[in-house]
DOPA-134186 format. One record per residue: residue in one letter; z, y, x of N, C-alpha, C, O in turn. Coordinates in steps of 0.02 Angstrom, whole numbers, padded with zeros to 5 digits, always signed. Example, Ala and Ser with C-alpha at 12.3 -4.5 7.8 and 13.67 -1.06 7.14 Angstrom:
2
a+00390-00284+00660+00390-00225+00615+00390-00165+00660+00423-00166+00712/s+00354-00112+00642+00357-00053+00684+00394+00002+00645+00402+00057+00670/
END
This chain:
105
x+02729-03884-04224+02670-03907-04258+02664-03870-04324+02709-03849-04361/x+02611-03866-04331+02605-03820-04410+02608-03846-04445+02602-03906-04434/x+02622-03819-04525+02620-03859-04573+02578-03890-04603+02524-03863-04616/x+02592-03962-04623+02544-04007-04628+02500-04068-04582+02462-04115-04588/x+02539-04027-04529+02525-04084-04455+02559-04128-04454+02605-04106-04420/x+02576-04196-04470+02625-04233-04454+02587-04262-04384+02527-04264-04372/x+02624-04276-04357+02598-04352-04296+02585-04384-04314+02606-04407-04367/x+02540-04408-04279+02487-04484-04282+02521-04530-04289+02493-04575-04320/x+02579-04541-04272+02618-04594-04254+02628-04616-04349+02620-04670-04378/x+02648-04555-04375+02676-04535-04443+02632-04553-04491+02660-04564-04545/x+02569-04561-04492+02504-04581-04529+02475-04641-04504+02456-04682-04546/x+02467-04655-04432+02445-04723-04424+02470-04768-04373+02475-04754-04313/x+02483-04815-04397+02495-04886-04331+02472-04868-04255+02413-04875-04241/x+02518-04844-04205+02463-04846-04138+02506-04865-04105+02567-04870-04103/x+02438-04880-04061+02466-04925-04020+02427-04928-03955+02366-04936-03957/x+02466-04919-03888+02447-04880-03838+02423-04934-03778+02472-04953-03747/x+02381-04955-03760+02361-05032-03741+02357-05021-03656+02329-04970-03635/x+02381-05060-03620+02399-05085-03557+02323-05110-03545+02304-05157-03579/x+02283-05084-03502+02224-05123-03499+02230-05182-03411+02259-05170-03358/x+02204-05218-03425+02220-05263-03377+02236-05248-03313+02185-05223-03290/x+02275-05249-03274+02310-05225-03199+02326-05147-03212+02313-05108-03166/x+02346-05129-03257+02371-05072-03277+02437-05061-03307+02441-05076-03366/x+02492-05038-03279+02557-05010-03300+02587-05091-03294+02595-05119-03239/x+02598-05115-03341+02637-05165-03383+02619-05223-03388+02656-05271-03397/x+02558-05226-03382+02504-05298-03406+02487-05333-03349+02518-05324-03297/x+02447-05369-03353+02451-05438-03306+02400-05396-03260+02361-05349-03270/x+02420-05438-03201+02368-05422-03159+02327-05492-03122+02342-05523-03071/x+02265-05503-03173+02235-05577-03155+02207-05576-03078+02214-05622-03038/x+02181-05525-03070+02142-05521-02998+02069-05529-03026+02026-05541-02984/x+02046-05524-03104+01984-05512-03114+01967-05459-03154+01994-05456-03209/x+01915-05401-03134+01935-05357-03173+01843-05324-03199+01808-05306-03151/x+01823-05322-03243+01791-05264-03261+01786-05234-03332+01832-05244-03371/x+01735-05198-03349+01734-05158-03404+01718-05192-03468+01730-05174-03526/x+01676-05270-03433+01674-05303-03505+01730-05361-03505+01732-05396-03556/x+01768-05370-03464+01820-05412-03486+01890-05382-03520+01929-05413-03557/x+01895-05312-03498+01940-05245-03535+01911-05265-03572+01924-05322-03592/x+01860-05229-03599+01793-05233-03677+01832-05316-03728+01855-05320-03785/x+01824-05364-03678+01844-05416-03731+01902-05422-03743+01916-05438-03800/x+01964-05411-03687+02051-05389-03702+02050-05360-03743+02081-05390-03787/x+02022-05288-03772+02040-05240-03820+02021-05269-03879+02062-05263-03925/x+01954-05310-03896+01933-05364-03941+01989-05411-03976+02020-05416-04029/x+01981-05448-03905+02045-05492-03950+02108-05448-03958+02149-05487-03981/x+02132-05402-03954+02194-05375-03990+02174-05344-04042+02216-05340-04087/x+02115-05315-04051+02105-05293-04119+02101-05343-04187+02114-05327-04245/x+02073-05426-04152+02064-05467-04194+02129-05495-04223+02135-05513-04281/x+02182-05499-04173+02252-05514-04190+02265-05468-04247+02296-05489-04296/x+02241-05396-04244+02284-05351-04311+02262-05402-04367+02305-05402-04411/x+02217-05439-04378+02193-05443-04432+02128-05386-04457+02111-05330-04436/x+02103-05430-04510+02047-05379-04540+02055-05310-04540+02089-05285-04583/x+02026-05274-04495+02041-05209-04509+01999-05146-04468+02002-05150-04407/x+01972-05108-04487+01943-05065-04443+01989-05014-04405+02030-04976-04431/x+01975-05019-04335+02028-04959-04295+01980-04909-04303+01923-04910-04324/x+02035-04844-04270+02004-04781-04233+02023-04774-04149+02080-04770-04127/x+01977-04774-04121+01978-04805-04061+01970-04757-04025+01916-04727-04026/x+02022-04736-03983+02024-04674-03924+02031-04699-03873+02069-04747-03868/x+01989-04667-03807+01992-04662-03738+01992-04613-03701+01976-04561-03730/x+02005-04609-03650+01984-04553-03588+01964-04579-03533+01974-04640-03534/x+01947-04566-03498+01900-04580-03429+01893-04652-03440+01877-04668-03497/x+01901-04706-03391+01902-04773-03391+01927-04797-03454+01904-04851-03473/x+01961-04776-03482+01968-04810-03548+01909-04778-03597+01885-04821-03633/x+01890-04733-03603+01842-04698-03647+01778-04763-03641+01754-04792-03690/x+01760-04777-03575+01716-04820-03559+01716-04895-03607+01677-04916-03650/x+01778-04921-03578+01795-04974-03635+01792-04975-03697+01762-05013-03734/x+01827-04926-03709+01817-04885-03807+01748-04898-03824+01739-04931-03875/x+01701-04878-03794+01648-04861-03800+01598-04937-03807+01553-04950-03846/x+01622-04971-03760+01585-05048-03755+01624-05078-03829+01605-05111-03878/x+01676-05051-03810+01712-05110-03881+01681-05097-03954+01676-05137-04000/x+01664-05032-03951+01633-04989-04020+01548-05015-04023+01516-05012-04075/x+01524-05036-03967+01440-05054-03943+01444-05140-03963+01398-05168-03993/x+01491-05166-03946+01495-05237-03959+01522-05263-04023+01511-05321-04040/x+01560-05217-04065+01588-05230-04119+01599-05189-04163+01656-05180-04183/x+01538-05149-04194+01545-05100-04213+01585-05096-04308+01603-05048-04342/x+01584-05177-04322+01641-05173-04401+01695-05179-04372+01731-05206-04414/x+01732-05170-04317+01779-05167-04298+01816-05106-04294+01877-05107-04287/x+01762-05020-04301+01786-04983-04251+01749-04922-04323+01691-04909-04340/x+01813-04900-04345+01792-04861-04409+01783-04774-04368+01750-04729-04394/x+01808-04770-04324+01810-04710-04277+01801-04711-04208+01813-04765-04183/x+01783-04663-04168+01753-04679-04093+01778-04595-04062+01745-04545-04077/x+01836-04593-04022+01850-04528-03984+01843-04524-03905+01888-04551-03872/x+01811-04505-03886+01816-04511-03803+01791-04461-03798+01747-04429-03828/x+01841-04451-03729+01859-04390-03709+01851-04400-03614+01892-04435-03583/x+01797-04365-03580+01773-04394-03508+01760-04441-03486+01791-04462-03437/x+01717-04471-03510+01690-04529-03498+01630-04514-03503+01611-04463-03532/x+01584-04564-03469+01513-04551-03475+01488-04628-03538+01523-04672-03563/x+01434-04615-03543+01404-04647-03582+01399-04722-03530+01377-04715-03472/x+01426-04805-03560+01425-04837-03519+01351-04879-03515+01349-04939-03505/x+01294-04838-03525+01244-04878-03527+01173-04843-03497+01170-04782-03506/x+01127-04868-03470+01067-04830-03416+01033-04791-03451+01019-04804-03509/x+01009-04727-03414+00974-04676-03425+00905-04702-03430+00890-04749-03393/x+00859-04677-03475+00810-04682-03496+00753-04635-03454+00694-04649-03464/x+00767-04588-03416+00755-04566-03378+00803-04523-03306+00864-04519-03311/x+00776-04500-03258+00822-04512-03196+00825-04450-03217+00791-04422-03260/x+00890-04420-03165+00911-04351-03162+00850-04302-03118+00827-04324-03065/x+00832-04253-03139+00796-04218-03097+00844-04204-03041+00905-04207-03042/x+00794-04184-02978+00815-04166-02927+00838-04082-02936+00808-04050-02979/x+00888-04049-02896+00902-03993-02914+00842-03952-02870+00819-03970-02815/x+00821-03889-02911+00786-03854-02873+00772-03822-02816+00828-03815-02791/x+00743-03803-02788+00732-03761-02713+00758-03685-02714+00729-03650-02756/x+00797-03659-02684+00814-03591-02677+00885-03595-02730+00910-03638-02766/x+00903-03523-02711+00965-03497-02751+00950-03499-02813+00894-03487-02834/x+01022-03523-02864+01013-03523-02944+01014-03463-02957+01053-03426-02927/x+00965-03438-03011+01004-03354-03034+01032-03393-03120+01052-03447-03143/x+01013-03317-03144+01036-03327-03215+00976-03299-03276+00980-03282-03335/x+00905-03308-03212+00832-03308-03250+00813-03366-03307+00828-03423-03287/x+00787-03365-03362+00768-03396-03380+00694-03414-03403+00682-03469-03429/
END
């Protein structure tokens, strides 16, 4: 690491969260994105007053993302990384065009 990089670990509290029927954590037999969304809630509320920085990737990016939409003095930072946006398009995807793509514009 270069100088001046310490680890994250080294600068802030983290903490790597089991989302429900995942690794370690319980497995209720009920599962979606807004009951993750409220798990990650209430553990943030346990820290106490405090704003996180809140990272995801794929399915977790999703959650990140609701948790940051539902509680946003909660969530001083927002990183996601492959995830899509968890909320409806405002308009539909076009259909792809007829014939071969070139590189016309």
């Amino acid at each position: 690491m270069g100088a001046g990089h310490a680890p994250v670990a080294e600068r802030y509290r983290v903490f790597a969260v089991d989302l429900r029927g995942h690794r370690h954590s319980d497995w209720p037999g009920t599962y979606s994105f807004q009951l993750m969304r409220d798990d990650v809630i209430a553990l943030i509320e346990q820290l106490g007053p405090c704003e996180v920085i809140l990272v995801g990737h794929s399915m977790r990016g999703i959650v990140a993302w609701l948790v940051a939409m539902t509680r946003p003095d909660q969530v001083a930072r927002l990183i996601i990384e492959g995830a899509p946006p968890p909320f409806h398009r405002d308009h539909p995807i076009r259909e792809r065009p007829a014939g071969p793509l070139g590189s016309e514009v």
